[in-house]
C-alpha positions as a Markdown table, in Angstrom:
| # | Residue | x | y | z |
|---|---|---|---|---|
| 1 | Unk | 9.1 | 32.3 | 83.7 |
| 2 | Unk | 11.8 | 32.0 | 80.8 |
| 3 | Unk | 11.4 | 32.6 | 77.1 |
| 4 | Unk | 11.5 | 30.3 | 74.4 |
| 5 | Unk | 13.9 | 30.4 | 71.2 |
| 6 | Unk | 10.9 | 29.7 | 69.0 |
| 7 | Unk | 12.1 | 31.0 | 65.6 |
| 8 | Unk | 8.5 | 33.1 | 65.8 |
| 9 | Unk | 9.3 | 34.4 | 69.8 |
| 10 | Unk | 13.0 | 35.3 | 68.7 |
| 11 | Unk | 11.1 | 37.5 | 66.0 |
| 12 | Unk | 8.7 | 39.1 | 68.1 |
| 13 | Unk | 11.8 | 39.8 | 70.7 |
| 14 | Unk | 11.0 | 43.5 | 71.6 |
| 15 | Unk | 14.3 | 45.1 | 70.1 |
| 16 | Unk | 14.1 | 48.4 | 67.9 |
| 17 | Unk | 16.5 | 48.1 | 65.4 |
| 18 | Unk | 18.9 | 50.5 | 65.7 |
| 19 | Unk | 19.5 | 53.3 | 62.7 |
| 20 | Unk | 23.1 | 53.0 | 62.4 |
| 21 | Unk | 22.9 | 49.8 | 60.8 |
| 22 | Unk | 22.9 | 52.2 | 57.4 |
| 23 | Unk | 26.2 | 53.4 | 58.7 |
| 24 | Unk | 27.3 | 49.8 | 58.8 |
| 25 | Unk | 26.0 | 48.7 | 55.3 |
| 26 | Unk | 27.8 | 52.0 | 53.7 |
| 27 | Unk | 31.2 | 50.9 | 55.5 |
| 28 | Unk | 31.1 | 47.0 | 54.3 |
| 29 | Unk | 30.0 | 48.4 | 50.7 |
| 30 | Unk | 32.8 | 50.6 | 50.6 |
| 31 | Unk | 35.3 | 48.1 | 52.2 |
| 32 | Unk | 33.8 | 45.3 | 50.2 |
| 33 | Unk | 34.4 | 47.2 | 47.1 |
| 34 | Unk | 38.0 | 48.1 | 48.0 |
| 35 | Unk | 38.3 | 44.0 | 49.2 |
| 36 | Unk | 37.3 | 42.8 | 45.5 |
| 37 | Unk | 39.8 | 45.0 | 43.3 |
| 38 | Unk | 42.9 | 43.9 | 45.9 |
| 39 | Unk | 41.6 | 40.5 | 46.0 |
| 40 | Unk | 41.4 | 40.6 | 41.5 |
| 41 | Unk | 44.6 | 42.1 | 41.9 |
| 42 | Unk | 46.3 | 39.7 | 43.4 |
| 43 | Unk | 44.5 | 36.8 | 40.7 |
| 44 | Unk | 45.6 | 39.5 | 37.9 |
| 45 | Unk | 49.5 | 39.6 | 40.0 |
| 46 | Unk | 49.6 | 35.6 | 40.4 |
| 47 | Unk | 48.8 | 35.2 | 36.5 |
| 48 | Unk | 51.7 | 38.1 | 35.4 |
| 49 | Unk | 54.0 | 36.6 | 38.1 |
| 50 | Unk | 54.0 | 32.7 | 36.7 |
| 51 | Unk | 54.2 | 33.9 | 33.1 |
| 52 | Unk | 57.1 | 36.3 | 34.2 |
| 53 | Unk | 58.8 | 33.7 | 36.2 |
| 54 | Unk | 58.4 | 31.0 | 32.9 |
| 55 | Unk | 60.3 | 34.3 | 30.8 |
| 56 | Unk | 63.1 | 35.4 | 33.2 |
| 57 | Unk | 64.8 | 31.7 | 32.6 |
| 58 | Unk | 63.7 | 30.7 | 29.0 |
| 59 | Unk | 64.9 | 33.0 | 26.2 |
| 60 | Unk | 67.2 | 35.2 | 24.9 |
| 61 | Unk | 67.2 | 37.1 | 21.7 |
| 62 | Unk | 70.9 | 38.0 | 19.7 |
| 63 | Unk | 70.8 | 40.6 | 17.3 |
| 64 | Unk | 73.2 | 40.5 | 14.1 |
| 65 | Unk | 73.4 | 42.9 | 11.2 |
| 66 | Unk | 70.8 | 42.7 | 8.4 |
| 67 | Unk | 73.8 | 41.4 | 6.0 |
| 68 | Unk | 75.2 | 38.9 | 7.5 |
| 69 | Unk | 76.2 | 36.0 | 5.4 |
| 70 | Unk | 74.3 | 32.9 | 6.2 |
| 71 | Unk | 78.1 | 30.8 | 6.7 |
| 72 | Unk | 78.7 | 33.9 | 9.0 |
| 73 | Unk | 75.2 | 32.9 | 10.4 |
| 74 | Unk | 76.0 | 29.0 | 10.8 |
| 75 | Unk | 78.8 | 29.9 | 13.0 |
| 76 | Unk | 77.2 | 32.0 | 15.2 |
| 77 | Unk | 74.5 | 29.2 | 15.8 |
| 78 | Unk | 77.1 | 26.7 | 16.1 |
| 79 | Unk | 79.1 | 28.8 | 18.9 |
| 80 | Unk | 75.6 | 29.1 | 20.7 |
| 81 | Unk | 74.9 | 25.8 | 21.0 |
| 82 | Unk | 77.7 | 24.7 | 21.8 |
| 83 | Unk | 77.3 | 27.2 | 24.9 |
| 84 | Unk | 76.7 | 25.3 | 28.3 |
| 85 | Unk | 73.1 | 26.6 | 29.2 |
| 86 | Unk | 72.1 | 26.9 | 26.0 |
| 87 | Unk | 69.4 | 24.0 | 25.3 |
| 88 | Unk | 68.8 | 25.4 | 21.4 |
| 89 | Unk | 69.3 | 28.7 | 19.2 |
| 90 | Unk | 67.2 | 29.2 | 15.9 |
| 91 | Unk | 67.4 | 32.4 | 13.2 |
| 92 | Unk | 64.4 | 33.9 | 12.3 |
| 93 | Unk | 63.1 | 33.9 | 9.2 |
| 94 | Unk | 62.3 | 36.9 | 7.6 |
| 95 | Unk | 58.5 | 36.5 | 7.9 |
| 96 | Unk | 58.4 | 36.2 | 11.7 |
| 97 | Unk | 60.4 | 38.8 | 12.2 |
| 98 | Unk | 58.3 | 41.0 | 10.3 |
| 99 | Unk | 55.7 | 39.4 | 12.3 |
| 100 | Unk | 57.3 | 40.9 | 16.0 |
| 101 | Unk | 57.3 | 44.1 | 13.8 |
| 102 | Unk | 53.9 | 45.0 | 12.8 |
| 103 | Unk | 53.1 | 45.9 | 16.3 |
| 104 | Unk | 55.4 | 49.3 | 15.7 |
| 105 | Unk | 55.4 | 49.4 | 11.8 |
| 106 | Unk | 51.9 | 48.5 | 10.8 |
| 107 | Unk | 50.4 | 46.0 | 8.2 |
| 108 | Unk | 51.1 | 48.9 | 5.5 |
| 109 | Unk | 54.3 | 49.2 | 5.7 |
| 110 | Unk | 56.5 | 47.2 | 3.0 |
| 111 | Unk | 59.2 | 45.3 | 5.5 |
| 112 | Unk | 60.2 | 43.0 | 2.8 |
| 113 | Unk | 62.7 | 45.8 | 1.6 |
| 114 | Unk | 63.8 | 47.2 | 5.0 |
| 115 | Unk | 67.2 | 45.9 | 6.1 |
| 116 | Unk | 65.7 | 44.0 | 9.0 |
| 117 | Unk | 68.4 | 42.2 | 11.2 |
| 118 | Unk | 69.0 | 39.0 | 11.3 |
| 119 | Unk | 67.6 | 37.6 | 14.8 |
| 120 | Unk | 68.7 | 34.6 | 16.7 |
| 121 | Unk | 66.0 | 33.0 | 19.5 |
| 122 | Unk | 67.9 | 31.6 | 22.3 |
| 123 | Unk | 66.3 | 29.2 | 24.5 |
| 124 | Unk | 68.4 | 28.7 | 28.1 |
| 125 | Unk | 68.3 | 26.4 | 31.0 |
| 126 | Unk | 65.7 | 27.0 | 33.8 |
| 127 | Unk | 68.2 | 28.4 | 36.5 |
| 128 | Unk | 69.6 | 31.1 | 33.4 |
| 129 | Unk | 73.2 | 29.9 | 34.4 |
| 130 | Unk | 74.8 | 31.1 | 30.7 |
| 131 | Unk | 77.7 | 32.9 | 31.1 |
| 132 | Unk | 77.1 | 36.3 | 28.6 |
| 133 | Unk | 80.0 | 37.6 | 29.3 |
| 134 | Unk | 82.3 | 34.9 | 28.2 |
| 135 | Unk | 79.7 | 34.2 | 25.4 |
| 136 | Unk | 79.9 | 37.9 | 23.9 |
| 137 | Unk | 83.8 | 38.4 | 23.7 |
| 138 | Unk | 83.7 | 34.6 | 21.8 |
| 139 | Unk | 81.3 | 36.1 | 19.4 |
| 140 | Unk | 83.6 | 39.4 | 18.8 |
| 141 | Unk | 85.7 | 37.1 | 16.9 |
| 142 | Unk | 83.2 | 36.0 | 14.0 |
| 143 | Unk | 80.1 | 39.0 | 14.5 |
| 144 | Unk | 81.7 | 42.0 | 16.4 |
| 145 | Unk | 78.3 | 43.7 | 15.9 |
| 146 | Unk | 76.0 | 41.4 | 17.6 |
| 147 | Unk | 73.9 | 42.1 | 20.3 |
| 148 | Unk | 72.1 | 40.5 | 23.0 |
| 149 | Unk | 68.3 | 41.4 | 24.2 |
| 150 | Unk | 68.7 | 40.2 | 27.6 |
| 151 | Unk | 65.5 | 41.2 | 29.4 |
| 152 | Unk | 66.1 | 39.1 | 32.7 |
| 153 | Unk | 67.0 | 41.5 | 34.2 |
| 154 | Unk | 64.3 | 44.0 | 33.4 |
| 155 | Unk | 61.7 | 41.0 | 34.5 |
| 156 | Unk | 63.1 | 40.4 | 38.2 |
| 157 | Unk | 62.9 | 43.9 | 39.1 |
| 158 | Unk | 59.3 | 43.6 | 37.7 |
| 159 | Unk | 59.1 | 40.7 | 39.8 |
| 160 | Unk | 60.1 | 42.5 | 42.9 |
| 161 | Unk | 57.4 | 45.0 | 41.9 |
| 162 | Unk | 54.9 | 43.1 | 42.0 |
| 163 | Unk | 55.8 | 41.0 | 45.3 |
| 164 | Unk | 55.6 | 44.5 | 46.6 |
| 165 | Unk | 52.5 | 45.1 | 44.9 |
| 166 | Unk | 50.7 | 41.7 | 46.7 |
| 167 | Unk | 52.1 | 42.3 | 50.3 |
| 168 | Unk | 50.1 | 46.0 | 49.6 |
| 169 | Unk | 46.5 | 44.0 | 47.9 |
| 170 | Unk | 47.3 | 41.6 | 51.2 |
| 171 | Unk | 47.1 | 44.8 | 53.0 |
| 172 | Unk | 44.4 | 45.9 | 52.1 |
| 173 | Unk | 42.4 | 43.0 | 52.4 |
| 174 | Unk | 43.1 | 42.7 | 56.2 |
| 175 | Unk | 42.6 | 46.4 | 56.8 |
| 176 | Unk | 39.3 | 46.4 | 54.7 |
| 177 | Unk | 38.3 | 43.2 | 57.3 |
| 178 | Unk | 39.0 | 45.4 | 60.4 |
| 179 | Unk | 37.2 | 48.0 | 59.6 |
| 180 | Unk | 34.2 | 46.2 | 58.9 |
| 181 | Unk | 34.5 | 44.4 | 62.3 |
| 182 | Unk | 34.8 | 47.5 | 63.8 |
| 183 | Unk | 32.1 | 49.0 | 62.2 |
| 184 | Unk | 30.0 | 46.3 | 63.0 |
| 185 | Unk | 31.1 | 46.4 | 66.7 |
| 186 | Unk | 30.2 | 50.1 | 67.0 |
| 187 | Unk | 27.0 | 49.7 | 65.7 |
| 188 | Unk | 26.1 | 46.6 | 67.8 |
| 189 | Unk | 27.0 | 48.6 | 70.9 |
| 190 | Unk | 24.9 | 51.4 | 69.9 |
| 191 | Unk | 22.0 | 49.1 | 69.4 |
| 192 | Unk | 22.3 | 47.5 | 72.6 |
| 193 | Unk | 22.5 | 50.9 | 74.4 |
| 194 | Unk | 19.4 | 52.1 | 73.0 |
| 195 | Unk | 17.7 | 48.6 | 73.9 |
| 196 | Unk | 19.3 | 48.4 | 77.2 |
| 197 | Unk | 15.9 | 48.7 | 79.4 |
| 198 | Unk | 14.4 | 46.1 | 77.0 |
| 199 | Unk | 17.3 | 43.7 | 76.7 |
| 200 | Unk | 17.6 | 43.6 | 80.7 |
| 201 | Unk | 14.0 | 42.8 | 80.9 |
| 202 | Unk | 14.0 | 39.9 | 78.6 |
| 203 | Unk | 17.1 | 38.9 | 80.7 |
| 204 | Unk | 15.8 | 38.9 | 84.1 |
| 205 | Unk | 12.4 | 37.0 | 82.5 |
| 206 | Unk | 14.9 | 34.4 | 81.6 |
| 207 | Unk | 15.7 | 35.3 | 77.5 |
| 208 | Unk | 19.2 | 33.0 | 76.9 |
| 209 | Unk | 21.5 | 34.9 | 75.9 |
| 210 | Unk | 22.2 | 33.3 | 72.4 |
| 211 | Unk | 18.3 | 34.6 | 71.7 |
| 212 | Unk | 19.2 | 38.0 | 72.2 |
| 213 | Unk | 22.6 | 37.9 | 70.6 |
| 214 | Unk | 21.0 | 36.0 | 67.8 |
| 215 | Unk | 18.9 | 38.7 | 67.4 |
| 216 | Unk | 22.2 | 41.4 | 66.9 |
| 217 | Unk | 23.9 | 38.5 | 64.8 |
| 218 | Unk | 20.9 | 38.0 | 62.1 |
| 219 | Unk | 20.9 | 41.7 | 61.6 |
| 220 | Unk | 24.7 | 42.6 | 61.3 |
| 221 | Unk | 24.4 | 39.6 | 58.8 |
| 222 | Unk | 21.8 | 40.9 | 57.1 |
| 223 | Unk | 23.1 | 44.5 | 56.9 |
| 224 | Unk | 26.7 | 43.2 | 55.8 |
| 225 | Unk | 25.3 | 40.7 | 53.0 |
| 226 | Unk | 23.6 | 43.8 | 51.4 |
| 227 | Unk | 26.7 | 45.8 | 52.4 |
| 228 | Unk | 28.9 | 43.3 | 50.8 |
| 229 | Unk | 26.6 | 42.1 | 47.6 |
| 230 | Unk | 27.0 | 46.0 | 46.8 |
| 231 | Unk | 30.8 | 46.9 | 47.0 |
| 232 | Unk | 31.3 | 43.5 | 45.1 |
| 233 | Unk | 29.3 | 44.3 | 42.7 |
| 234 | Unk | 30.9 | 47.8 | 42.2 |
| 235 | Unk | 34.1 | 46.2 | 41.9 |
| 236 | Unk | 33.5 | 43.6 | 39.6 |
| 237 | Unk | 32.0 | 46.5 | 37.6 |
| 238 | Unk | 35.4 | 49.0 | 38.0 |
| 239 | Unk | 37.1 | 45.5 | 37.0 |
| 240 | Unk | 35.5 | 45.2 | 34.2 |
| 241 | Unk | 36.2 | 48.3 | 32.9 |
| 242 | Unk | 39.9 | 48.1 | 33.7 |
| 243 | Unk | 40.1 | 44.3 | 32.0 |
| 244 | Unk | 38.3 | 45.7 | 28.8 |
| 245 | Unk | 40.8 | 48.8 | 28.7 |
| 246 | Unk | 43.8 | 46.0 | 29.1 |
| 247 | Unk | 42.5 | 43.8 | 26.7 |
| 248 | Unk | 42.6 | 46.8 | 23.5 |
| 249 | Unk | 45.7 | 47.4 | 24.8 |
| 250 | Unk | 46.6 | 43.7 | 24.0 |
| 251 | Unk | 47.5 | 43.0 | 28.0 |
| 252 | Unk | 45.5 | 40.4 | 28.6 |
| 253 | Unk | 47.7 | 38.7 | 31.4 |
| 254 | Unk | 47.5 | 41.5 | 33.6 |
| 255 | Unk | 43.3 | 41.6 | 33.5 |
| 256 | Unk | 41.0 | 38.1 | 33.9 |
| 257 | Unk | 38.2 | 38.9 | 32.6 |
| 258 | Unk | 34.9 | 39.4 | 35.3 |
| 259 | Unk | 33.4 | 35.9 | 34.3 |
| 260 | Unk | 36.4 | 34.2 | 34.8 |
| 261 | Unk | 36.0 | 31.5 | 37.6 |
| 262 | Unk | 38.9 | 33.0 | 40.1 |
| 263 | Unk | 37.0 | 36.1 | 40.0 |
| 264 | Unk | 33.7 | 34.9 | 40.6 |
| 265 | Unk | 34.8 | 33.2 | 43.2 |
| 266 | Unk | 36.7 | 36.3 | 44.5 |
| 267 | Unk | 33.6 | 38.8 | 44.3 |
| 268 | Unk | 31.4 | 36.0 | 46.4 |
| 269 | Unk | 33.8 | 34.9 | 48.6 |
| 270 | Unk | 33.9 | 38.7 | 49.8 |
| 271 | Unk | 29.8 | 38.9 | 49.5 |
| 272 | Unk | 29.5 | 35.9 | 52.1 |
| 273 | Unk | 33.1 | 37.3 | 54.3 |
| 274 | Unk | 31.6 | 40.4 | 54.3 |
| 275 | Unk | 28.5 | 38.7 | 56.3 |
| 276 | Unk | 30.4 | 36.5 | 58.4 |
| 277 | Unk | 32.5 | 39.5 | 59.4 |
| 278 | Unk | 29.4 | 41.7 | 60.6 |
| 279 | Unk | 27.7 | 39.0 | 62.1 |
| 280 | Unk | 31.0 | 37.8 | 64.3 |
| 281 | Unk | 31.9 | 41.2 | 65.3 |
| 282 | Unk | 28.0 | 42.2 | 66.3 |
| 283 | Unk | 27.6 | 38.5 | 68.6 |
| 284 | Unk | 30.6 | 39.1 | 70.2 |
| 285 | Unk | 29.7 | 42.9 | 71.3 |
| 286 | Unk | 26.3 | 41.0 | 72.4 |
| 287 | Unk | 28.1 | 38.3 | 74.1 |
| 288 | Unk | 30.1 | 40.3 | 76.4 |
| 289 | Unk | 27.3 | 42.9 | 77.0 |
| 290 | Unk | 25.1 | 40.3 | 78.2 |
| 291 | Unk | 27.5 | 38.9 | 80.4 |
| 292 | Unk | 27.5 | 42.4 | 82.2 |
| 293 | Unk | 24.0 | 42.2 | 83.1 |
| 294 | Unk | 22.9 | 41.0 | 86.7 |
């Protein structure tokens, strides 16, 4: 006599559902949560990097005295251009740089009569190949107090950071995946122990043996879907949070917003891997406990 895979005789398959399955749905929530902040993290990390990279070759900033005489000021420009990997230098005018200062000082307070200095935006070649040591002793001759706001260097360490920071969100992610496939091994195991009798009935009636794994697959799918649908949630909740905190603090770089579409696609691609992780790891236990059996 053998068994039929009807979709209805798979159903009525005499297998008790084994209670640890809550065990497994509290693990994939928890590791599904942890997967969605790494996996924003590294779309919020991606963003930061490409506008850090366009920075660390693209500007500089020279700072001369507030009284510098605009001839004093032509000459300066003229030296700076005249710089090989210097594509272009331009003063400020006093407006925008009272602009870059109401950040610190406020709308209230009257810049007009502060003795703002004079700033110079440099824009540079891609590779950053200006030599600022040559560049600074030439300016000693015509603006010995001038000063440059190099933050290169400042951004590749922050760049280094943050490659550090991705390898540790790439981390995570993997160890957030093997713990779900082993929680969704154990529990498989313990539901085919407590179904052993059963399942080696079925067998030796003639059950295949995709039937009865199916039966361990649809359930660990199940399980981690809710499991999953959960911790994403959660963390696309915790993100939110953290992107509205960043956006008052005028970072908005560092936090895409919940709607955006890389994180939408972030929170469901960990939703559906959080199914196909349970359901893999639970068919293979099946598979190789089934062939064990006579």
């Amino acid at each position: 006599m053998r068994i039929t895979a009807s979709p209805e005789r798979l159903r009525a398959l005499p297998i008790v559902p084994d209670p640890s399955r809550w065990y497994l749905a509290a693990v994939v929530a928890v590791m599904a949560f942890l997967a969605a902040l790494a996996g924003i993290g590294l779309i919020a990390l991606g963003d930061a990097r490409r506008d850090w990279n366009g920075a660390l070759g693209g500007t500089l900033t020279l700072e001369l005295p507030a009284d510098t005489s605009p001839p004093r000021l032509d000459v300066v420009l003229a030296m700076l251009r005249q710089t090989q990997g210097v594509t272009g230098a331009d003063a400020l005018d006093a407006a925008k740089t009272a602009r870059l200062l109401e950040p610190w000082l406020g709308k209230s307070v009257p810049v007009d009569i502060l003795p703002l200095p004079r700033l110079v935006d440099i824009r540079i070649e891609g590779g950053g190949a200006v030599d600022l040591d040559g560049l600074r002793q030439r300016l000693k001759s015509v603006a010995p107090e001038a000063q440059f706001d190099d933050h290169r260097l400042w951004l590749a360490k922050l760049l280094a950071a943050s490659s550090r920071l991705q390898a540790i969100a790439a981390a995570i992610l993997a160890a957030t995946a093997a713990v779900a496939a082993a929680s969704a091994a154990f529990s498989a195991g313990n539901g085919f122990a407590r179904n052993g009798e059963r399942i080696a009935l079925l067998h030796a009636l003639g059950a295949q043996d995709r039937d009865i794994a199916a039966r361990f697959v649809l359930s660990a799918a199940g399980t981690g879907l809710a499991g999953g649908v959960l911790g994403g949630l959660a963390g696309a909740g915790v993100w939110a949070t953290i992107a509205g905190m960043a956006r008052s603090l005028d970072a908005p770089s560092f936090a895409p917003m919940v709607a955006d579409r890389p994180v939408v696609l972030v929170i469901a691609a960990v939703m559906l891997a959080s199914a196909l992780i349970a359901a893999s790891a639970a068919g293979l236990v099946a598979r190789r406990r089934l062939l064990r059996l006579p």
